[in-house]
C-alpha positions as CSV (number, residue, x, y, z in Angstrom):
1,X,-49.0,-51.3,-59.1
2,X,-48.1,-53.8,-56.2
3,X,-44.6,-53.8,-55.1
4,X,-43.8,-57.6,-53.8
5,X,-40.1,-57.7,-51.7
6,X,-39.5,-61.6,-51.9
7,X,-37.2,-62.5,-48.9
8,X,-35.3,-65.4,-48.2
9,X,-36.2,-67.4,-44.8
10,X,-34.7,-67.1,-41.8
11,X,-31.8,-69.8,-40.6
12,X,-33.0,-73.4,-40.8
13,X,-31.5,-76.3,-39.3
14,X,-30.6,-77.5,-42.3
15,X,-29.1,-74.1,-43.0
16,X,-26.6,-74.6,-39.7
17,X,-25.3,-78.2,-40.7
18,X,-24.9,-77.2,-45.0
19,X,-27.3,-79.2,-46.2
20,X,-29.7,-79.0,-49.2
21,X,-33.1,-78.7,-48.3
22,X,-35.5,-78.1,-51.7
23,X,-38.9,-78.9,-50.5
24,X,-37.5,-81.1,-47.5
25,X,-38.8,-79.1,-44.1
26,X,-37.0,-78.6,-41.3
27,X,-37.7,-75.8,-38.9
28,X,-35.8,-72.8,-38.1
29,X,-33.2,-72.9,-35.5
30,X,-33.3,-70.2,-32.5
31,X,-31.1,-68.1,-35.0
32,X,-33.4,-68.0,-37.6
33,X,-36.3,-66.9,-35.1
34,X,-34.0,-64.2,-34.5
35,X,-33.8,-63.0,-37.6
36,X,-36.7,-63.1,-38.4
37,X,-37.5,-60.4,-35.6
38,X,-34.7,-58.7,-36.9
39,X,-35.9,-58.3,-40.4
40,X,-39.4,-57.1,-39.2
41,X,-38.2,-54.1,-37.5
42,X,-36.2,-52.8,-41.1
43,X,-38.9,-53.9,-43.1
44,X,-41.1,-50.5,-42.2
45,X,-44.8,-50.2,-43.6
46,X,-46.4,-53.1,-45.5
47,X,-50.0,-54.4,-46.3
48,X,-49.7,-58.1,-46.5
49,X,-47.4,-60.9,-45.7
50,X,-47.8,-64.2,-47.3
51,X,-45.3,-66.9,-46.9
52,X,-44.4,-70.7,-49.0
53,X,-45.7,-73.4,-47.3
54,X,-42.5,-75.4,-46.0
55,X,-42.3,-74.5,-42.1
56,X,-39.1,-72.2,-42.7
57,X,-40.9,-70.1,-44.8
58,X,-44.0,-69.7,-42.8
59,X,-42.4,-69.2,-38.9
60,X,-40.1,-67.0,-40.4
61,X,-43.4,-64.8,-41.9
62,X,-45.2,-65.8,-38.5
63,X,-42.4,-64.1,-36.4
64,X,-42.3,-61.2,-38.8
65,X,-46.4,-60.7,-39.1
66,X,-46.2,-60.5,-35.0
67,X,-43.5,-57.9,-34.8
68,X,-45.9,-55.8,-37.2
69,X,-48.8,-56.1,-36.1
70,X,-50.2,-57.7,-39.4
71,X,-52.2,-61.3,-39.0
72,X,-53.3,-63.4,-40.4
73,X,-50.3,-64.7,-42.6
74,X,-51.7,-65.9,-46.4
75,X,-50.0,-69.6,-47.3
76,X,-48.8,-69.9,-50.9
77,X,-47.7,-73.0,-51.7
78,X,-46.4,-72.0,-55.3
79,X,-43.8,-69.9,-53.5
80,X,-41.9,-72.9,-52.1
81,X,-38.6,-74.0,-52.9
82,X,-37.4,-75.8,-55.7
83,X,-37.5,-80.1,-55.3
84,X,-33.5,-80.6,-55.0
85,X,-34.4,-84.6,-55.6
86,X,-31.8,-86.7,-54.7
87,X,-29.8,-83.3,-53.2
88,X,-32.1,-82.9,-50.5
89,X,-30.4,-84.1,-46.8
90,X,-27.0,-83.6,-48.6
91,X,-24.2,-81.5,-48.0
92,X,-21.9,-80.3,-50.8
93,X,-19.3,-82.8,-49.8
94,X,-22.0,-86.0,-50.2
95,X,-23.1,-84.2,-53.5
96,X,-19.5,-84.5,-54.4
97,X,-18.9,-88.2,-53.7
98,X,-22.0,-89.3,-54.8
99,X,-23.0,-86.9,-57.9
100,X,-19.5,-86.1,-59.2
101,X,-19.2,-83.3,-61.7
102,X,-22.6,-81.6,-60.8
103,X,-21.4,-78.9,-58.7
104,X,-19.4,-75.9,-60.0
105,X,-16.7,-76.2,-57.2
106,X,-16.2,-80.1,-58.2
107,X,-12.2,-81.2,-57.9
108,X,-13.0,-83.3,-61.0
109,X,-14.7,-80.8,-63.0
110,X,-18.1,-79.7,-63.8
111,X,-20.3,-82.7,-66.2
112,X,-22.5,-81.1,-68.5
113,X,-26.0,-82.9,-69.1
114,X,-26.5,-83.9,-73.2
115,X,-28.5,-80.3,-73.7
116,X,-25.0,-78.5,-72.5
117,X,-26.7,-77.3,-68.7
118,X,-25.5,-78.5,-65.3
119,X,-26.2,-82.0,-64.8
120,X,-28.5,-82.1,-61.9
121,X,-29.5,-85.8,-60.0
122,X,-33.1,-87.4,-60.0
123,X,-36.1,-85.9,-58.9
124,X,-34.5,-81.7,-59.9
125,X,-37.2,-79.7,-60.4
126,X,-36.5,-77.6,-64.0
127,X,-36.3,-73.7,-64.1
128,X,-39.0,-73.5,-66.7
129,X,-40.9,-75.7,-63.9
130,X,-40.4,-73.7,-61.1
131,X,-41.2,-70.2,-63.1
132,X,-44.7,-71.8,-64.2
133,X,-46.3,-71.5,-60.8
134,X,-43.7,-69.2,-59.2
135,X,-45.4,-66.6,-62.0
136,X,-48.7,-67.3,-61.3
137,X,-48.1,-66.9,-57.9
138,X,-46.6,-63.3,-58.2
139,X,-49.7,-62.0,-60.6
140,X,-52.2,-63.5,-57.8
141,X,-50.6,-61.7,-55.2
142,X,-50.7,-58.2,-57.6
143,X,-54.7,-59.1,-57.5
144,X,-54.4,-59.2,-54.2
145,X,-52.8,-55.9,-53.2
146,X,-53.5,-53.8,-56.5
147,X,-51.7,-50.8,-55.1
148,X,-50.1,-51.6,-52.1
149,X,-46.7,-53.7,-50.4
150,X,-46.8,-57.4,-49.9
151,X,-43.9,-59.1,-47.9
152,X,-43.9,-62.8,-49.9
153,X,-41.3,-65.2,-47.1
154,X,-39.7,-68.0,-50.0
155,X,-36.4,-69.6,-50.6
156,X,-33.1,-68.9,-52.1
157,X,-34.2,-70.7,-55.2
158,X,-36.9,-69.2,-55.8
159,X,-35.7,-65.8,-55.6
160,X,-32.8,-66.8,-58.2
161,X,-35.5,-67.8,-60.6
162,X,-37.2,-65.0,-60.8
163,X,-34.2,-63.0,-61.0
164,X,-33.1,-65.0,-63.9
165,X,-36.7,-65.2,-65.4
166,X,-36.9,-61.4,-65.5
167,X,-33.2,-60.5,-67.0
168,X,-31.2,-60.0,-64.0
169,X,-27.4,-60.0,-64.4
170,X,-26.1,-62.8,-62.6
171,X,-25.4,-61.9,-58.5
172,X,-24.3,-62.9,-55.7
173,X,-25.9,-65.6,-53.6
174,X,-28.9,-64.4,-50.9
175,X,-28.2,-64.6,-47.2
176,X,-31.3,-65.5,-45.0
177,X,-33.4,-62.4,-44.6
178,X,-31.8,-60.9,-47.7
179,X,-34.9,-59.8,-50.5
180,X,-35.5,-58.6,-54.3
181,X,-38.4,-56.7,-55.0
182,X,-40.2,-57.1,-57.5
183,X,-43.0,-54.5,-59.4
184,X,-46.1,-56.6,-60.7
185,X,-48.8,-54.3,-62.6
186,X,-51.8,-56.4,-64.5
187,X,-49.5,-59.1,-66.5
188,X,-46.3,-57.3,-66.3
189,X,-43.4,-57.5,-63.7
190,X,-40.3,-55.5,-63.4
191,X,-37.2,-56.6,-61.0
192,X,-36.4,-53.6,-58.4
193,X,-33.3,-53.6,-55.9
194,X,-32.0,-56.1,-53.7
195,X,-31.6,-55.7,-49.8
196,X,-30.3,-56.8,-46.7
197,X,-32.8,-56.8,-43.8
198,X,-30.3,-58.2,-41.4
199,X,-27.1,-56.3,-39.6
200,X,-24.1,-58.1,-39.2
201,X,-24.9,-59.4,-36.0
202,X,-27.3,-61.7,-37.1
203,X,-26.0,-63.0,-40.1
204,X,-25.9,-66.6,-40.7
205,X,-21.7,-67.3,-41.1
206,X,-22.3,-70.5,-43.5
207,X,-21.9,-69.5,-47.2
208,X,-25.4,-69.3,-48.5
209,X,-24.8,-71.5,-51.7
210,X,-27.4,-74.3,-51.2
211,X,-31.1,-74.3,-51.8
């Protein structure tokens, strides 16, 4: 059995000004670097480290990987985040004025797309989308460590997918360095806990609701 703990990046600078990133790529800021460290030190003993392919994702595992002693860092590019489209380089204000009705929180109320879902802007990668190679990408990496613990650095997004893929109740929204393992054996996969690598002092203060 491999145990996978997929964590969420470290602060971006997209992150800092509230914007949606999806498979956009800006780097961390000096925050994020920090938590990254941070998140090393509390993750204790662990045989691999592999990381998406969007900068965020792979300094954050870089940081991490030097703190532990554990190089070289394996890219995955089927871990990165979902394609926001036409969100990406928004804030949730711009999504407002120029997507109105797609966000929950929307003063003018939530527009449902014909198929009754959330009505999402051009260029949205679907959930069924983003589970094809997010899957695949978990049952490689149980080839890869058979019996052993594999840090997997990703994004909020994709975390939320699996969680929703694999029958999680609905939760709260992932802070940067927060994690979900997950228990792959052969074809099978089984959610395990979620957890906090961060303390307080480190936590990014902007509401972690964008992707």
């Amino acid at each position: 059995m491999t145990r996978i703990l997929l964590v969420r990046h470290g602060e971006s600078t997209w992150n800092a000004d509230g914007r949606w990133q999806g498979q956009a790529d800006p780097p961390l800021t000096d925050r994020g670097r920090r938590q990254a460290a941070l998140a090393a030190r509390a993750v204790g003993s662990i045989d691999a480290i592999v990381a998406s392919d969007l900068e965020r994702a792979r300094e954050t595992a870089s940081i991490m990987a030097g703190e532990l002693g554990l190089e070289p860092v394996l890219s995955e590019p089927r871990l990165r985040e979902r394609d926001a489209g036409a969100y990406s380089g928004l804030t949730r204000d711009d999504i407002h004025r120029q997507y109105p009705g797609h966000l929950p929180d929307d003063p003018q109320g939530v527009v449902l797309a014909p198929d009754g879902s959330q009505q999402r802007p051009p260029g949205w990668e679907h959930e069924d989308d983003v589970w094809a190679r997010v899957e695949i990408a978990l049952l490689a990496l149980g080839r890869l460590a058979p019996a052993g613990d594999v840090v997997a650095v990703t994004h909020g997004g994709v975390v939320y997918t699996v969680e929703a893929h694999l029958g999680a109740a609905p939760a709260g929204r992932l802070a940067n360095l927060d994690g979900r393992w997950v228990q792959v054996e052969g074809d099978r996969m089984v959610l395990g806990d979620r957890i906090a690598l961060l303390g307080d002092a480190e936590v990014t203060t902007t509401e972690p609701d964008r992707i």
